[in-house]
N, C-alpha and C positions, 0 to 999 in steps of 0.2 A: 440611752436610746435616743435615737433621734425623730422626731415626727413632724411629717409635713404636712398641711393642712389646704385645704382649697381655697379659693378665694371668699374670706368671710360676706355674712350680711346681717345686715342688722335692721331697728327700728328706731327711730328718733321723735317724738311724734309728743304733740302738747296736750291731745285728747281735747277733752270737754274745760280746761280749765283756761284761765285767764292768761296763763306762765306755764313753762316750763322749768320744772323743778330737780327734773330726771337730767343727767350727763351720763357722755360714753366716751371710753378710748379705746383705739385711735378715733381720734374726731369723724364727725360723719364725712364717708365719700375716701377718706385718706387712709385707708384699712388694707393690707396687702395679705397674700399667701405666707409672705416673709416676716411678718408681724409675731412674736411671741407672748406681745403682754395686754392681756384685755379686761375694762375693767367697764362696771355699769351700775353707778349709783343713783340715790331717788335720796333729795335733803327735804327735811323736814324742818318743820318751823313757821312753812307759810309766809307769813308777813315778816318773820324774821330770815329771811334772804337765805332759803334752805335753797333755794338754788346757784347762789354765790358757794354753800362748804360743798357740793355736790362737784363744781366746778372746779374747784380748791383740790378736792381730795384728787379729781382725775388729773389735774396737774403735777402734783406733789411728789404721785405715785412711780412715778414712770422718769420723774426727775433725780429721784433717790435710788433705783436703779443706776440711771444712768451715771452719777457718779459714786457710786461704791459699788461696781460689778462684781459677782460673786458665785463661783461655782454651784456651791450646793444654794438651794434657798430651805433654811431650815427655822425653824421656831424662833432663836436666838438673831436672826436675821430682821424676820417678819415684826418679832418687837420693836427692834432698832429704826426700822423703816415707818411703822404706827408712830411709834413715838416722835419722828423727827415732822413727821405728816401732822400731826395734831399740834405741834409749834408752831407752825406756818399757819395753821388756823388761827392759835390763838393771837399771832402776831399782825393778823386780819382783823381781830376782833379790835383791838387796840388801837388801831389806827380807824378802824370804820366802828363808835358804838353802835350805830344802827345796826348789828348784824350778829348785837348779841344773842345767844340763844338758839342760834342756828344750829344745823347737824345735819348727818346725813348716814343713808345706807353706804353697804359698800361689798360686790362681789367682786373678786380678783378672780384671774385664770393666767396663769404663765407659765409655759411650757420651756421643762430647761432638761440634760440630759438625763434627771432622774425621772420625767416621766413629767404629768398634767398637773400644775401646784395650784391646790384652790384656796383660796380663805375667802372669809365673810363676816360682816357685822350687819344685824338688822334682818330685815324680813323682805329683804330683793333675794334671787336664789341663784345657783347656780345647778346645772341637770346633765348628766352625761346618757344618751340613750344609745342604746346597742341591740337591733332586730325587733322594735317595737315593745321594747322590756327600758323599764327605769334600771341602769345602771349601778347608779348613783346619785343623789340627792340633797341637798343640804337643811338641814334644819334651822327654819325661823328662830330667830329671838323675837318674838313676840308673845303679847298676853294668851292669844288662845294657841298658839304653840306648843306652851308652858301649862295649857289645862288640859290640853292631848296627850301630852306627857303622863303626866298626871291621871289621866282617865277621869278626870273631869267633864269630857266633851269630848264626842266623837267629830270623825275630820268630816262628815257632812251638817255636825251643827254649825262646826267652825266658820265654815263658809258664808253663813247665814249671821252671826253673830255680831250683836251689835259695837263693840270694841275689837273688831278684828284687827285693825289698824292699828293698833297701840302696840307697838316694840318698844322693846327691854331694854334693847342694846343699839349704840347709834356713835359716829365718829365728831367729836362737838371742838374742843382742844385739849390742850394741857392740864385745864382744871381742873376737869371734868374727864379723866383717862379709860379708855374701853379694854377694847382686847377683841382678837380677830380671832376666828374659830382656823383650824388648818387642815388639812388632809392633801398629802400626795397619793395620786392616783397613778401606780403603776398597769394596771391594767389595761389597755388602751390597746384599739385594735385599728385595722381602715374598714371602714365606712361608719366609726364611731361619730356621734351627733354632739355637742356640745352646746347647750343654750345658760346664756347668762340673761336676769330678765327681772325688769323691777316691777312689783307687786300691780303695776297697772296692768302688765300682763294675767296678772293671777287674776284678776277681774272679770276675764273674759274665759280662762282656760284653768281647770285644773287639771293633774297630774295626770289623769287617765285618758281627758282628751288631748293632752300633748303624746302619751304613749301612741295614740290613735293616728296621728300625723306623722308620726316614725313606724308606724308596723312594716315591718319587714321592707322597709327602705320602697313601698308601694309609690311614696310621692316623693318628689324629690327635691331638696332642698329651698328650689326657687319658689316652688307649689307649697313647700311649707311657708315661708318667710309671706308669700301672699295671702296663704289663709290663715296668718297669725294676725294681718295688716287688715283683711276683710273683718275680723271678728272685733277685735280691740275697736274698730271706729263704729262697731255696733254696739257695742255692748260696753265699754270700758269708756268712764266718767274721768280716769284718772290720766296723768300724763302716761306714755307708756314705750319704754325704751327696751332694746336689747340686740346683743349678738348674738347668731347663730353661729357655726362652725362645723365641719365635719371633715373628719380626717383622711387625708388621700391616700398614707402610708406613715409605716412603722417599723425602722432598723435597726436591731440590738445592736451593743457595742463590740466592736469584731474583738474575737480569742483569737491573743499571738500563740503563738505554738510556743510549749515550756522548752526553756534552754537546755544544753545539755552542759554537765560542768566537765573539768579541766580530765577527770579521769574518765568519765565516758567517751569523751573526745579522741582520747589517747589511743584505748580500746579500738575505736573502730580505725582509726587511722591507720595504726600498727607501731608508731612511733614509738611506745616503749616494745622491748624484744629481749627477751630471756636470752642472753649469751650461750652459745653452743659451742661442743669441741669439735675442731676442723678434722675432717675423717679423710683417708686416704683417698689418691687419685683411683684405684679401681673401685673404691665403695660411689667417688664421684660418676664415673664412666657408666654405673650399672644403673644408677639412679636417673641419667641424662636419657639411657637408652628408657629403661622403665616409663619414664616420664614423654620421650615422644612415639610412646604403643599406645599408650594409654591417650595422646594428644587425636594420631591418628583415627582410633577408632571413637573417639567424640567428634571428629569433622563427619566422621560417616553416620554415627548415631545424627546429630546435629543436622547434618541435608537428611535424612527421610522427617526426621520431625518437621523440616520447615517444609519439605513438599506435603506431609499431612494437614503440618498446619494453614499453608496456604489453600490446601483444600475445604479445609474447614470454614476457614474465615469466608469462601465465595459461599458455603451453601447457609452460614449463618446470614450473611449478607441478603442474598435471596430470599430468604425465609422472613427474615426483617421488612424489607422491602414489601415483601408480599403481605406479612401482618399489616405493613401502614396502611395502604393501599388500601386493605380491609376493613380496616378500622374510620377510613376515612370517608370511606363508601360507609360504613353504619352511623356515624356522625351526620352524615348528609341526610341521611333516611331517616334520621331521628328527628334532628333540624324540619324538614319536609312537613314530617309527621305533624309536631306544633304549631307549625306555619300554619298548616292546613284547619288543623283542628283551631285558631285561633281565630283563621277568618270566621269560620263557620260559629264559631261563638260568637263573636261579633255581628254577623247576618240575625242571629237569634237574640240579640239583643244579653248575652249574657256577659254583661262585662267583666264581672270579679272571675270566671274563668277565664274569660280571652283573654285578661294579665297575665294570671299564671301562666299558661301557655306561651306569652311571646315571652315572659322573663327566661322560660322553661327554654326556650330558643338563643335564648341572646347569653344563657349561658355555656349553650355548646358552642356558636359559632360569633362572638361579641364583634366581629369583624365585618357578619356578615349585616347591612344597615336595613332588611326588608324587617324585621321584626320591630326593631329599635324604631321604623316609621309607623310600624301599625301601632305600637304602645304608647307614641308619643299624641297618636289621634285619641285615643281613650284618653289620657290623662287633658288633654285641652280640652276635651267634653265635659269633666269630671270639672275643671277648674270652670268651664263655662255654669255648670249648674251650680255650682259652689257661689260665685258672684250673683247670678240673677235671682237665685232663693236668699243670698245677703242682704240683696239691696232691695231686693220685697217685705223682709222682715224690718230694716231698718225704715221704710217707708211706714209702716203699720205703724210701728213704733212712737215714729214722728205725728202720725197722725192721731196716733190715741194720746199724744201730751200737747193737742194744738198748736204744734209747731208748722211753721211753714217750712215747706221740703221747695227751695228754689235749686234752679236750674233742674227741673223736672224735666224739659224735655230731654237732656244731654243723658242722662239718666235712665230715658225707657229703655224696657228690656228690649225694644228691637235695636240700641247701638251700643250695647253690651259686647260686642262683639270688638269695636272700634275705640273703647276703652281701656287702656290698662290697670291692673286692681291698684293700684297706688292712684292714681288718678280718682277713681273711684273712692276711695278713702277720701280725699283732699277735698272732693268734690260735698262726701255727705260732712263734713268738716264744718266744710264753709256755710253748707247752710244750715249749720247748729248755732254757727257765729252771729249769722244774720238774724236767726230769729231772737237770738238774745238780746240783740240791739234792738 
């Protein structure tokens, strides 16, 4: 299959910590439509330079590709690739001891003709969503992972749980050898979601409010990627990296039409022929005449058929013609209908219908741009309250741990408007920065 994707986006972002620990590839900003391999790790280790094997591994990854390219990417593949990845660590480790001890997560996504190839070590995820439903998922190597499994621990103790952080599984080098979980995902549709995302993300969002952010494609990509950016710099202590991705389109591999072999060929052609005995010149004469009575009276047969059939063909034509026409006039009326019915929801303040209804529109006439403006005014509203109730909670926030919240005035909710949410992110950043100082 072949799949083409949209222009990805991601988060790069250091949170509340000293360092950034988290890496992504392609590098921030250098990420195209044309990109197939994506990868987004979180190293651990801390003071032992888990942001050096983080970096490592996004390097390693995409360079062992690059020289042993390879049709299928299969199990046998994906070993050869860890393992040559975890030499290049350890051959770090050995020239820098300070950085013994290091490691790191590691989500892959690389899309090759058999479809979506995910692996994973650690507790960063990988999530495929399709009409506001999880997909697909990947399971943590981590401690309470591993007690969920278990039934030890339900997934809302988990979240709470004071060893939540503690994974099982991590990429360190050679000495120390892991193993990458795998799954090909042929199932893959357009307007499929893709989120790869290390655990600082989990911080902020579990599973059901990432579902909430994809229902039925309501917000749309750039509205998600901003209110993933608003929440993490509210709520997320932790570095917090990821791409998003969502797919523009998907073409099976064309079927040639099966060949025919040497004896069907023959058959239609005529080229073999059963020898026959040569019959007399009046058996000849009788057959020449027989054969142009019978000629004659198919040119006769043959002209009324085509004066029927050209009659035919004008009143199918007509009838055609007069279906579209019909049909185009009830498309318009339908159209109309929504339009109308969306203002007026709109006038009445009811916004989850007035969606409906221009969606309901833009999918009979996607050409036509009056609904596609009116939808776009609700969703800026929707993103305008989404920031201003952010950045009132993240104000509280600040002020119930006596921090000082500067650049307050840039901040109030009357220039929210003249704000971009990334800005806004940066902005309550800097003064978490400043108060720690």
């Amino acid at each position: 299959m072949l799949v083409s994707i949209k222009s990805p986006l991601y988060l790069y972002e250091v949170g509340r910590r000293n360092n950034n620990e988290d890496s992504i590839y392609p590098l921030a900003d250098r990420a195209s439509a044309d990109d197939r391999l994506f990868l987004v790790c979180d190293g651990v280790g801390g003071s032992e330079k888990g942001e050096v094997a983080s970096a490592l591994v996004c390097r390693h990854v995409p360079e062992y590709l690059a020289m042993y390219p390879i049709e299928r990417f299969d199990r046998n593949y994906l070993d050869q690739m860890l393992t040559y990845v975890e030499a290049k660590l350890s051959e770090h480790i050995a020239e820098n001891p300070q950085c013994k001890g290091m490691a790191t997560t590691l989500t892959l996504l690389y899309f090759t003709e058999s479809g979506a190839n995910v692996a994973w070590c650690g507790d960063s995820r990988v999530y495929q969503f399709r009409g506001g439903q999880i997909k697909y998922e990947t399971e943590d190597h981590s401690l309470v992972a591993e007690m969920i499994r278990r039934g030890e621990l339900s997934e809302q103790e988990a979240e709470t749980h004071p060893q939540k952080n503690v994974i099982l599984r991590a990429i360190s080098g050679s000495d120390k050898p892991s193993k990458l979980d795998f799954i090909t995902l042929e199932d893959i549709s357009a307007g499929d979601r893709f989120l790869l995302c290390s655990d600082g993300i989990l911080e902020a969002f579990n599973s059901q409010d990432l579902c909430t952010l994809n229902n039925h494609g309501m917000m749309d990509i750039f509205d998600m990627r901003d209110a993933i950016a608003i929440r993490c710099a509210e709520r997320s202590r932790d570095n917090h990296a990821m791409y998003l991705l969502e797919i523009e389109a998907v073409q099976g591999a064309a079927t040639a039409e099966p060949q025919k072999d040497a004896a069907d060929v023959s058959k239609v052609s005529g080229a073999t022929q059963e020898p026959g005995r040569v019959g007399t010149k009046t058996k000849e004469l009788a057959q020449a005449q027989t054969a142009a009575s019978r000629a004659a009276a198919a040119d006769k047969s043959n002209s009324s058929r085509a004066i029927l059939g050209l009659i035919g063909a004008a009143l199918i034509l007509t009838f055609t013609i007069g279906g579209l026409k019909m049909a185009e006039l009830s498309t318009d009326s339908e159209y109309n209908k929504y339009l109308a019915e969306g203002t007026e929801e709109m006038l009445n303040q009811d916004w989850p219908a007035a969606k409906i209804s221009f969606q309901n529109a833009i999918e009979l006439k996607p050409d036509d741009n009056r609904a596609f403006e009116q939808l776009e005014k609700i969703r800026k509203r929707e993103r305008q309250i989404f920031v201003t109730d952010s950045i009132d909670k993240a104000r509280e926030k600040m002020e119930r741990d006596s921090l000082l919240f500067g650049s307050s005035d840039s901040l109030g909710r009357g220039d929210v408007d003249s704000l971009s949410v990334d800005s806004v992110a940066i902005e309550m950043q800097n003064s978490l920065e400043s108060a720690k100082e």
